[in-house]
C-alpha positions as a printed Julia matrix, in Angstrom:
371×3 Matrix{Float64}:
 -11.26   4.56  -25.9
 -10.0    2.67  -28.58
 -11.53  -0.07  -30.93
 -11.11  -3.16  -29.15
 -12.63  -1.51  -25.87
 -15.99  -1.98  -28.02
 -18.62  -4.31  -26.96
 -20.01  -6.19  -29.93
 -23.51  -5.7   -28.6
 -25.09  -2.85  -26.89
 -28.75  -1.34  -25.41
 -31.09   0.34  -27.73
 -34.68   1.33  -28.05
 -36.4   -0.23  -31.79
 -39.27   0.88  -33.73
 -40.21  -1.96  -34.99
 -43.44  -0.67  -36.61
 -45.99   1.8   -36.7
 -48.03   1.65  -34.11
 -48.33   2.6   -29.63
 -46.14   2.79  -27.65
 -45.72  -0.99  -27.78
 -43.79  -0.64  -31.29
 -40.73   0.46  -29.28
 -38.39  -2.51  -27.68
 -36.14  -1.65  -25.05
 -33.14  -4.3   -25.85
 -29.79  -5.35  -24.25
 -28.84  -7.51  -27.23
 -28.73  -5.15  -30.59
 -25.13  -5.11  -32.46
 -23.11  -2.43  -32.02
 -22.21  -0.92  -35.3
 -18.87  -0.74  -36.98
 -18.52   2.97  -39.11
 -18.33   2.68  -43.0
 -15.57   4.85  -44.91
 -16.43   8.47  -44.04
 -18.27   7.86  -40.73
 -17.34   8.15  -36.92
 -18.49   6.0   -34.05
 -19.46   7.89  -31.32
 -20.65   6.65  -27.41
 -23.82   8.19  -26.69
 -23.84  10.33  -23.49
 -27.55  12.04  -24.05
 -30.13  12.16  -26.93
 -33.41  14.65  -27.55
 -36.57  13.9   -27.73
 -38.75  15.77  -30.42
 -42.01  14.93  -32.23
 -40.96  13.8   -35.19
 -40.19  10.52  -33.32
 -43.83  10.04  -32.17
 -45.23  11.23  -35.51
 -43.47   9.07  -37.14
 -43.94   5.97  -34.83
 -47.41   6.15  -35.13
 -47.63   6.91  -39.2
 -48.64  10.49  -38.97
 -47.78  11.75  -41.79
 -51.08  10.85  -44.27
 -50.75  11.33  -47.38
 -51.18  13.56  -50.22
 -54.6   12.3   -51.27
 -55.22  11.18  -47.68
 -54.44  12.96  -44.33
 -55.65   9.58  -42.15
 -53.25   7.62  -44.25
 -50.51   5.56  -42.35
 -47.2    7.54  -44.0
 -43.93   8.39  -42.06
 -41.63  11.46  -43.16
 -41.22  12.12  -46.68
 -44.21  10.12  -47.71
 -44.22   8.34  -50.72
 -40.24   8.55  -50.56
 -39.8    7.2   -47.58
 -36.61   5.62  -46.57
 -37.75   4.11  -42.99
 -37.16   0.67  -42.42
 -37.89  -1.68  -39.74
 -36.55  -2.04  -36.63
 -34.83   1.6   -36.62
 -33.42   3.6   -33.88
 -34.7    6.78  -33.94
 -33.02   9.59  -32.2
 -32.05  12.87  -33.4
 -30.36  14.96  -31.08
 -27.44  12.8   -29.94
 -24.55  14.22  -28.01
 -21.11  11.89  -27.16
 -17.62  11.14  -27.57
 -16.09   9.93  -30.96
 -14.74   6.41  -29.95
 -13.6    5.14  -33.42
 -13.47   6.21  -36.82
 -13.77   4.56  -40.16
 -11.43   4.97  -43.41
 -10.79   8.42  -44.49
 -11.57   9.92  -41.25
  -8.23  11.19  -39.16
  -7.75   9.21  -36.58
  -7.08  11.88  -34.33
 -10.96  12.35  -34.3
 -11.02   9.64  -31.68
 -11.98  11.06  -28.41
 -13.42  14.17  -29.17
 -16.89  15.62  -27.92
 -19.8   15.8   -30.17
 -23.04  17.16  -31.13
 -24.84  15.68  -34.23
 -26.46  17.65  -36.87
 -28.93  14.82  -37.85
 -29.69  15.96  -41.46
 -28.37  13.95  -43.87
 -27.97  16.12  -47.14
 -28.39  14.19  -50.57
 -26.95  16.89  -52.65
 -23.78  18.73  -52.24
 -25.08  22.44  -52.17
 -27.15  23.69  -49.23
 -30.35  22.57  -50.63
 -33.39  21.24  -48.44
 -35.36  19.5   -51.68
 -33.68  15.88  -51.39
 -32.86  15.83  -47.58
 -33.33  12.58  -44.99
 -32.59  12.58  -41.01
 -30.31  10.3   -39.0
 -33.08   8.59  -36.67
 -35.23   7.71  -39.88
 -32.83   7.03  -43.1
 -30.41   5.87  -40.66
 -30.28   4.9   -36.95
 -29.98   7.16  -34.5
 -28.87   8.19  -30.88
 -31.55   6.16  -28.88
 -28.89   3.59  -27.94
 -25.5    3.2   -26.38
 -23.53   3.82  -29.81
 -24.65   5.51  -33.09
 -22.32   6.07  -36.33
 -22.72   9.29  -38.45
 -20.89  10.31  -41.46
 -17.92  12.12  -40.07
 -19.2   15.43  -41.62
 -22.17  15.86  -39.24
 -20.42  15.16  -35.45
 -19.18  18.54  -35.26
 -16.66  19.16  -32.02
 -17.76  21.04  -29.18
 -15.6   22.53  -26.13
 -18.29  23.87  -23.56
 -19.23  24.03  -20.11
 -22.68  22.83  -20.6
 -23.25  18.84  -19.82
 -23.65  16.17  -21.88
 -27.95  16.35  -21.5
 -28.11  20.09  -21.92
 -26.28  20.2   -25.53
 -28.63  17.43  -26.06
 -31.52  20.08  -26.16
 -30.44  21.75  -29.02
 -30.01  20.11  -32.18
 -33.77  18.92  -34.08
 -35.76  21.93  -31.99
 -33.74  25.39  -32.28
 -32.52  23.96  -36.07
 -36.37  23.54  -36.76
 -37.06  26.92  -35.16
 -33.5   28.7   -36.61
 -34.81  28.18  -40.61
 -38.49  29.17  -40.35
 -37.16  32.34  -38.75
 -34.76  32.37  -41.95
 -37.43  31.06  -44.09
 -39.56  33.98  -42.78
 -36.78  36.46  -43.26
 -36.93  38.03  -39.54
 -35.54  41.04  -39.16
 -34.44  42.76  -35.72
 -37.48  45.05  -34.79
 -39.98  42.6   -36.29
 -42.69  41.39  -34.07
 -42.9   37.44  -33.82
 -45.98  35.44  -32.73
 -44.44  31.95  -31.71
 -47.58  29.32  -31.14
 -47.04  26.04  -29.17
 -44.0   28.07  -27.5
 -43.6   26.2   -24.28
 -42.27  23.27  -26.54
 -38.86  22.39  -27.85
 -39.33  24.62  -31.03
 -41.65  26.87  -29.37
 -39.62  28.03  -26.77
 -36.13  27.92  -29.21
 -37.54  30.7   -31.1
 -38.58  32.61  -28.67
 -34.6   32.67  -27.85
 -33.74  33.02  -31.3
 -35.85  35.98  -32.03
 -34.02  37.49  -29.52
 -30.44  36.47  -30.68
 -31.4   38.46  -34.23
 -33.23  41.16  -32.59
 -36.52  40.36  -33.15
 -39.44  40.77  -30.76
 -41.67  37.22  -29.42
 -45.03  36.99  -28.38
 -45.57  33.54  -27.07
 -49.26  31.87  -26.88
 -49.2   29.19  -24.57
 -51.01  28.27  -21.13
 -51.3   30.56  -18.68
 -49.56  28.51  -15.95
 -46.06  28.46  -18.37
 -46.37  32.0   -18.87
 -43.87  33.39  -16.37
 -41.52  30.73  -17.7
 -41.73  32.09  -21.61
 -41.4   35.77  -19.93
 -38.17  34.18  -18.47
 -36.45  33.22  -21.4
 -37.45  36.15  -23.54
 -41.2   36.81  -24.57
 -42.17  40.08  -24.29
 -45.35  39.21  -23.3
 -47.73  35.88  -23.69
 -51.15  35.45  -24.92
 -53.23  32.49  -22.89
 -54.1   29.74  -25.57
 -57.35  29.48  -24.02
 -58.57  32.54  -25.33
 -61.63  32.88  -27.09
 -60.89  35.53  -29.6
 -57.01  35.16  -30.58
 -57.41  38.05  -32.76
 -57.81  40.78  -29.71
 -55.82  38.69  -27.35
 -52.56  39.76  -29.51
 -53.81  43.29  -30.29
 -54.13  44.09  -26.25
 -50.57  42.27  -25.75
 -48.89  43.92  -27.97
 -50.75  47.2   -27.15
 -52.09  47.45  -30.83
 -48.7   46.68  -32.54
 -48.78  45.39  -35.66
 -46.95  41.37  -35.85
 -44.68  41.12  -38.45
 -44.68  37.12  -38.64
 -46.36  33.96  -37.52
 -44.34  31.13  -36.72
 -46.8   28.44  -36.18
 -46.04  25.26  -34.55
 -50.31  24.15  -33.79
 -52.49  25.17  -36.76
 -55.79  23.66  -36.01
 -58.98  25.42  -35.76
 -56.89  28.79  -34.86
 -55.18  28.67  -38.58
 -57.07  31.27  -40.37
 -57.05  33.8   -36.84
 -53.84  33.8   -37.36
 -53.69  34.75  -40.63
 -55.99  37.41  -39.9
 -53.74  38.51  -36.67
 -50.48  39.02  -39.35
 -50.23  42.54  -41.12
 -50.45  43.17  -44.72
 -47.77  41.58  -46.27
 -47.0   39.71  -43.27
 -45.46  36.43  -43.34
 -46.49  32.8   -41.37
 -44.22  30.32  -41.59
 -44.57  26.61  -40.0
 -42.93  23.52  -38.54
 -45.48  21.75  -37.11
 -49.31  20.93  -36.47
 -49.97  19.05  -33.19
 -53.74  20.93  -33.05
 -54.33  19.47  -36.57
 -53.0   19.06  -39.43
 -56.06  20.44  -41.65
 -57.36  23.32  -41.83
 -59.35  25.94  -42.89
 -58.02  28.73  -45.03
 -60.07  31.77  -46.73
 -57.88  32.42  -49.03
 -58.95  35.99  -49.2
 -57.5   36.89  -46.3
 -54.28  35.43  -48.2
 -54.54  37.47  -51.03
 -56.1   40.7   -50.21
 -53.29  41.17  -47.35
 -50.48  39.98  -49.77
 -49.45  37.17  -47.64
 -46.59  35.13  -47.85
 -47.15  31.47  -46.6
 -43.24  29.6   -45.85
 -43.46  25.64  -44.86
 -39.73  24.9   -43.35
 -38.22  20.98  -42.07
 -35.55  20.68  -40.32
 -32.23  23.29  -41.61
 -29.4   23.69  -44.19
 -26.04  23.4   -42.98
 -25.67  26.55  -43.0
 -28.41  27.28  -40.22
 -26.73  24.42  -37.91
 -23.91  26.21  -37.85
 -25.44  29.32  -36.96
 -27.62  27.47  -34.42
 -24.55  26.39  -32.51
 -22.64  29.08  -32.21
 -25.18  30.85  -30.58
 -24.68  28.29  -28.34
 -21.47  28.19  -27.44
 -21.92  31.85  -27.24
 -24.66  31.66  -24.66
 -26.88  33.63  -26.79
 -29.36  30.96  -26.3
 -29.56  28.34  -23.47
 -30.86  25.12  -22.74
 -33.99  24.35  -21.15
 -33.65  20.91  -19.87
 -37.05  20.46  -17.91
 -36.28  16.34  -17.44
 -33.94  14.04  -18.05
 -34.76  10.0   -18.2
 -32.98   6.6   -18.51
 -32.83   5.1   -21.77
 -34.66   2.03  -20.4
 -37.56   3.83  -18.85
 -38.23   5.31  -22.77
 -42.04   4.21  -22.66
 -42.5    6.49  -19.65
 -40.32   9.44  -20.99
 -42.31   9.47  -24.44
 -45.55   9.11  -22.42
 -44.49  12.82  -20.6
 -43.34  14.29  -23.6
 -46.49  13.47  -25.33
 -48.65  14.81  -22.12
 -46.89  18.0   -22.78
 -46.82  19.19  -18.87
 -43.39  20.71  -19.37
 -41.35  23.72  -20.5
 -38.68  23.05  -23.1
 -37.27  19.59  -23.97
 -37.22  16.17  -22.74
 -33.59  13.78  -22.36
 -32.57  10.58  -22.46
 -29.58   9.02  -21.18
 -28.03   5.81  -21.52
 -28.16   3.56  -18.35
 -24.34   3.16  -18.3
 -24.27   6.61  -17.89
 -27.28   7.79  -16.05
 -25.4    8.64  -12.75
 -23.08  11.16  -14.1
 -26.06  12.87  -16.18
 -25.95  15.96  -13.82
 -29.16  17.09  -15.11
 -33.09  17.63  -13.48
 -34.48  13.85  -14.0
 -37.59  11.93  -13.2
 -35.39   9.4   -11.42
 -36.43   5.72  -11.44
């Protein structure tokens, strides 16, 4: 496809404040945009759907004086602006390219590592996402700074690469923020999710041993991709629940995607010098914490966003490799977004969530709620 096979306008969902669902606007009309020096156009074929987009949509965020405060990502840094696309995980074909970028880009297959990195070394302390600093890949065309649609040759489709990107990267650094080692036992929380259920895989691709807690009615499912055994979230007493499955094993590290009322249990579940790391808090974000528990089993405590360059490429050559695989539970129509943010909030599923633009929802080739 070359430029002047373009349209000047395309479909996209908006965020056009904080708010419901009635902040996002499904439109026909938005401009399609033209790539500054350094950046590639690419045709959206399939984009992810992960939290962040609902936390920040409805201001999640609070503050650091205030946890009810309206505040997207970053807080009091922010660089959201409305209306913005928000999309992280966008997969597609390079359709133009702007100055500096080789030409012969045009036409290849991509997958997007949405961080944008505001300093040259490997460094997480100034970073930003494409689907909040900049638009994303909830629409029919995105552009990217060349250096982040990195070219994929694969067998998997379009809406199964989509799965990938925001979840496992999230998942891939707090295992490297944690340090995990092969023959360390993990406890993965909220594991039936995107991240959840990526590091399940992931311990395994290192050598590492998961636990998963999640319901009892997705347990067969975690078993299936990995866990060596799952612990029922509606458990009264965590604590033995993870001694009896792991038949009195000690676990190594916490990787925590719910915190909540179950925060300090887990601290109490880890061994001494254990390690918890975390990505996430969809059972709340506040809790309690004795800190003697911290510091009388030599804790260490790891908070982890997103991934360095570094981890993305690690993250997608397992991949490629098959060492971890997608787990595509739905895929939806771009248009029908209210509805497929409504199931990914309801949480009834194993694994990730899809959308697909409408122009190219009959070749998706993926499980899909249909219309």
């Amino acid at each position: 496809m070359n430029s002047k096979a373009i349209p000047e306008t395309m479909a996209a969902v908006l965020l056009t404040r904080h708010g419901g669902l009635d902040a996002l606007e499904y439109r026909t009309d938005v401009p399609v945009p033209r790539p500054a020096a350094g950046e590639v156009l690419i045709e959206v074929r399939a984009c992810g759907m992960n939290n962040t987009d609902v936390w920040v949509r409805e201001g999640a965020y609070g503050s650091d004086t205030d946890p009810q405060a309206v505040s997207t990502w970053r807080r009091g840094r922010s660089t959201l602006t409305f209306p913005r696309i928000q999309g992280t995980d966008s997969v597609g074909r390079v359709v133009t390219v702007g100055d500096g970028v080789p030409v012969s880009r045009i036409g290849e297959r991509v997958v997007v590592d949405f961080s944008l990195y505001n300093r040259e070394d490997d460094s997480l302390a100034d970073i930003d996402y494409i689907g909040h600093g900049r638009d994303g890949g909830y629409a029919e065309y995105q552009c990217v700074p060349a250096e982040n649609a990195h070219a994929v040759e694969t067998d998997l489709t379009d809406a199964e690469l989509a799965t990938f990107c925001c979840a496992y990267l999230t998942g891939e650094h707090m295992l490297e923020r944690a340090a995990v080692k092969a023959g360390e036992r993990v406890l993965v929380t909220g594991a039936s999710g995107g991240v959840g259920s990526g590091i399940v895989q992931l311990c395994r691709a290192r050598g590492a041993i998961p636990y998963a807690v999640t319901r009892s009615d997705k347990a067969e499912a975690l078993k299936a991709i990995g866990a060596e055994a799952v612990i029922d979230r509606a458990a009264d007493d965590w604590v033995a629940a993870v001694e009896e499955a792991t038949g009195g094993e000690a676990i190594d590290v916490v990787a925590d995607l719910v915190a909540g009322p179950h925060f300090n249990d887990l601290l109490r579940i880890l061994r001494p010098e254990g390690r918890y790391t975390t990505a996430g808090a969809i059972a709340g974000p506040v809790v309690d914490l004795d800190l003697r528990t911290m510091y009388l089993k030599q804790l260490q405590l790891h908070g982890s966003s997103q991934g360095r360059r570094s981890d993305f490429r690690r993250l997608l050559g397992h991949a490629l490799a098959g060492r971890i695989r997608p787990l595509l539970d739905a895929a939806y129509p771009l248009s029908e977004f209210h509805r497929a943010q409504t199931d990914f909030m309801n949480k009834d599923y194993v694994g990730k969530l899809v959308v697909v633009p409408d122009r190219h929802w009959e070749q998706v080739g993926a499980p899909h709620a249909g219309r």
